[in-house]
C-alpha positions in Angstrom: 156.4 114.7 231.0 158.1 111.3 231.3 156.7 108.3 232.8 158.1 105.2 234.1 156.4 102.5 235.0 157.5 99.5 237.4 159.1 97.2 236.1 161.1 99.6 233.7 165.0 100.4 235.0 164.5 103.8 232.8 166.3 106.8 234.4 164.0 109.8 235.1 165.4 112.8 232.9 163.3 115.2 234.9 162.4 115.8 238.6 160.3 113.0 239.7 156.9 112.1 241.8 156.5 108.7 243.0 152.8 107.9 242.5 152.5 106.0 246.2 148.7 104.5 246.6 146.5 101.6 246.2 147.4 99.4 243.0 145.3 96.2 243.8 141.3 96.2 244.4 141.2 100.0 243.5 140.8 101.7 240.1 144.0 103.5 238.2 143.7 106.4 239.7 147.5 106.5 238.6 146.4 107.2 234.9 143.9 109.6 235.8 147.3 111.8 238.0 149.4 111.1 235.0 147.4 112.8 232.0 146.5 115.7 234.7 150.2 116.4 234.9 150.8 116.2 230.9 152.9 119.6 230.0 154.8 119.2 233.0 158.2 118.8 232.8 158.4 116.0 235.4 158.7 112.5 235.7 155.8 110.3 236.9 157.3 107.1 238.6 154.3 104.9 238.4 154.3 101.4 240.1 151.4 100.4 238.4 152.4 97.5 236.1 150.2 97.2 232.7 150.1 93.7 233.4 151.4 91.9 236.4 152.6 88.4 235.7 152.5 85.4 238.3 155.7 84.4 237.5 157.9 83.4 239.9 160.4 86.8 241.0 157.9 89.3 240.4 156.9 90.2 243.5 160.4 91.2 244.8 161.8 92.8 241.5 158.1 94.9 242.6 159.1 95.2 246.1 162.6 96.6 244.8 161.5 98.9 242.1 159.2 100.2 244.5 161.9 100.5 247.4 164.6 102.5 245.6 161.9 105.0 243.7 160.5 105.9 246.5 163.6 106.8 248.0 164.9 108.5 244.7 162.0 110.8 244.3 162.2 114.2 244.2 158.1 114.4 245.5 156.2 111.4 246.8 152.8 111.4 246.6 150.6 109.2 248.6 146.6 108.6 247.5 144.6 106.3 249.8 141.4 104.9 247.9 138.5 104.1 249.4 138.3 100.4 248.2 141.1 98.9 250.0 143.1 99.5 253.5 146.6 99.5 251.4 148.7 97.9 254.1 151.8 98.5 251.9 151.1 101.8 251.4 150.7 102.5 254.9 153.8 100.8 255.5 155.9 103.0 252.8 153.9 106.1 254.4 155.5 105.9 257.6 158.6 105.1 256.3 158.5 108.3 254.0 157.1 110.5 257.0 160.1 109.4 258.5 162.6 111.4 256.0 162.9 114.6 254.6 161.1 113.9 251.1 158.6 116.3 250.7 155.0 114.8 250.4 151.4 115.2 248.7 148.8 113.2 250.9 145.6 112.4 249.6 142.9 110.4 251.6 139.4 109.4 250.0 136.4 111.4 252.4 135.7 107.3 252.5 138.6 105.8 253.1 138.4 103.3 256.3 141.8 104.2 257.8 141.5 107.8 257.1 141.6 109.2 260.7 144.8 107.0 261.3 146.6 108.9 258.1 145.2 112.2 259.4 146.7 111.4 262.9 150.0 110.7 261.7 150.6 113.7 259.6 149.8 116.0 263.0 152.0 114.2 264.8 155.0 113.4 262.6 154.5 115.9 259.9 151.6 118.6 261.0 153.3 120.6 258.2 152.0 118.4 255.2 147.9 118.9 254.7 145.8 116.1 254.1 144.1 116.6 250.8 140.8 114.7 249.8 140.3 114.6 246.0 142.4 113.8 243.3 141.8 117.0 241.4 143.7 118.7 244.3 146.4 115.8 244.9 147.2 117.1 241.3 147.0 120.2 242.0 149.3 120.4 244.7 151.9 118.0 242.6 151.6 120.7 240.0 152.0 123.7 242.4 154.6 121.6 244.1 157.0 121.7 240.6 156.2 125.2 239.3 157.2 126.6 242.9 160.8 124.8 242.7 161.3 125.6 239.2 160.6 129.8 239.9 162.7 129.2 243.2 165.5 127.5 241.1 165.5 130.7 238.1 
């Protein structure tokens, strides 16, 4: 498995997930997706910085690296914590419901906007299931790779 994080300009060598989901005033759930998909040949785009400086340009190199993996991933998968509403999240998830880019959705039982996600998926995408733990968000990631690579034998 490769994994990029934001800010890095590394080019994925392997199909790609975009790990979409809370990054401020949540834990790193992130980390806990990335080791669960160790073995995989995959690359995990992570925008989850080690350390996110307050120097001035940050937030828009963010903003950009965020931007053009999302739209270069081969799988994006969206995790709603419960500890924060994740306007930007929600913005990027009805941007990417709006394409054809397959997607993983996962939505904490406690998440405060969680009807909201589960409306939008019937109504723009009733083909995509909401998931509710991160054991199965991995799962389905996982499933979601091994099915493409025995379809592409």
């Amino acid at each position: 498995m490769q994994s990029i994080k934001a800010p890095d300009g590394i080019q994925a060598e392997f199909p790609s997930v975009f790990l979409a989901g809370g990054i401020t005033n949540c834990p790193d759930w992130q980390s806990e997706v990335s080791t669960a998909l160790g073995g995989l040949s995959i690359t995990v785009l992570n925008p989850r910085r080690d350390v996110f400086p307050s120097t001035p340009g940050v937030g828009e190199e963010q903003i950009r690296w965020e931007f053009e993996r999302l739209r270069s991933a081969d799988l994006i998968s969206f995790w709603f914590p419960k500890e924060t509403l994740n306007p930007i999240t929600l913005l990027e998830f009805g941007a990417a419901m709006e394409r054809a880019t397959p997607l993983v959705v996962g939505i904490h039982p406690e998440y405060a906007r969680k009807f909201d996600v589960e409306m939008q998926m019937k109504l723009r995408r009733p083909d995509i299931k909401p998931i509710y733990s991160l054991t199965e968000l991995t799962e389905a990631i996982r499933l979601f790779f091994e099915n493409r690579a025995s379809h592409t034998r």
